[in-house]
N, C-alpha and C positions, 0 to 999 in steps of 0.2 A: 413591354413588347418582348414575343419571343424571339432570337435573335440566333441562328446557324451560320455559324462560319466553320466553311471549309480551306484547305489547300489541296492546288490540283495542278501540277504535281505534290501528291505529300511532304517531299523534302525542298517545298519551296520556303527559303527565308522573308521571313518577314517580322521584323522585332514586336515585344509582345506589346508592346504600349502605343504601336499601331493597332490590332485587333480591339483594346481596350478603348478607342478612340471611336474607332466605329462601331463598338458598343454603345457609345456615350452619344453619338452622332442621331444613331436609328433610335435611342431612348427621346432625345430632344424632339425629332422629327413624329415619333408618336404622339409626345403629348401637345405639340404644336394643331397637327390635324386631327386628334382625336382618335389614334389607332393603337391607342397604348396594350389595345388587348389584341393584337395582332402578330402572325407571322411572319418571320421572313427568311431565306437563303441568302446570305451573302459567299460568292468561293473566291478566293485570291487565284488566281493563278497566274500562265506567263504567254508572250505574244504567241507563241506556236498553237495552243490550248484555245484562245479564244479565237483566234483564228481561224482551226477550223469547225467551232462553233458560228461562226459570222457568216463561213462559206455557204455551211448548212441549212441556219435557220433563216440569215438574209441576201446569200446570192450574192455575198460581196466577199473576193476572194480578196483579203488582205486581213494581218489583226488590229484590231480596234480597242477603244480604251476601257470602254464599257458597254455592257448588253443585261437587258433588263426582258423580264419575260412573267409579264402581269397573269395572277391567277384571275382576278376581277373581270377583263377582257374576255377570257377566255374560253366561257362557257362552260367550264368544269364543273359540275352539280354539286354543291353546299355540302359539306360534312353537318349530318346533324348532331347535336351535343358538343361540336369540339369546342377544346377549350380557347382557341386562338382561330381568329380569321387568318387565312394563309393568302400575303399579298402580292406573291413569286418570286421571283430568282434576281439575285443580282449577280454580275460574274464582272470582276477589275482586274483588266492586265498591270500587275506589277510594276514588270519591264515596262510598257508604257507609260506609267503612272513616272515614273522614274525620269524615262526622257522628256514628257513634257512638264515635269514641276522645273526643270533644268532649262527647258526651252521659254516659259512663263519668266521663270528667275523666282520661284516661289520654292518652300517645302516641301518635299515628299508627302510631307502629311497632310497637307493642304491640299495638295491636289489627289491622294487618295480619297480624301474625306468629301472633296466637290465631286469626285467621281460615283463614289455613294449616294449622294446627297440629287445629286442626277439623276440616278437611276430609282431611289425611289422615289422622287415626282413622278416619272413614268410611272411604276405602281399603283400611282396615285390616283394615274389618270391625267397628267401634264404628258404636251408633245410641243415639238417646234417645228411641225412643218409647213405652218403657215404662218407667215409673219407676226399677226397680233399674238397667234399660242406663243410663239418666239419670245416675243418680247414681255409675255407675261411668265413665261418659264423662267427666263433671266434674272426678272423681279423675283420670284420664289426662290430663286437658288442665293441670289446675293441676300435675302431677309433672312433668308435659315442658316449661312455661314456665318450672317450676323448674331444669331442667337444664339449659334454653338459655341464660338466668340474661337473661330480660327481666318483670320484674314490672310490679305496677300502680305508674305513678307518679304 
């Protein structure tokens, strides 16, 4: 899997064995569904930034902890030859990541990596807006934390 990670702000901290995680995270999640030959964006950045990304793209003035923005949905017409299917955006508030691994009682890295792990189900094509997608998303997300082998700690 091709794997883009940015930072937005640039000089946002984030230790590198974070990035190398969710490297290892979107490697697992490929060869689990079969998208090993696939795209993706991942950007770190911080609540102000995704915020007002949420305002924009969903009408919801506050920041949030993750926003995914599927190329698959979307109707964008196929690159022909490329060499990776591109399977859209992932964008993780830090700063949020931070207050809820705190608010859980879990790791930073655990809850950036369920934050990822989120947001490409989305990609995938998983939602929770209706009860049964819910509780089958939950199921996906706890089997692939499982396989990534980062639990609650």
């Amino acid at each position: 899997m091709n794997i883009l990670i940015d930072k937005t702000p640039e000089n946002l901290e984030v230790e590198k064995n974070i990035e190398s995680e969710i490297i290892r995270a979107a490697e697992t999640v490929g060869k689990i569904y079969g998208v090993e030959n696939s795209e993706i964006s991942i950007t770190l950045t911080d609540d102000k930034n995704i915020h007002e990304l949420n305002k924009k793209y969903r009408g919801i003035d506050r920041p949030t902890d993750v926003l995914s923005f599927a190329f698959r949905e979307s109707g964008e017409p196929k690159i022909l030859d490329e060499e990776f299917e591109t399977l859209g955006d992932i964008i993780i508030s830090v700063e949020r990541a931070k207050i809820q691994a705190e608010e859980f009682g879990h790791s930073f890295l655990r809850e950036i990596i369920f934050l990822e792990v989120h947001g490409l189900l989305h990609l995938l094509g998983y939602d929770h807006m209706e009860e049964n997608d819910r509780i089958e998303m939950e199921t996906e997300q706890k089997f692939v934390m499982e396989k990534i082998g980062i639990g609650r700690d």
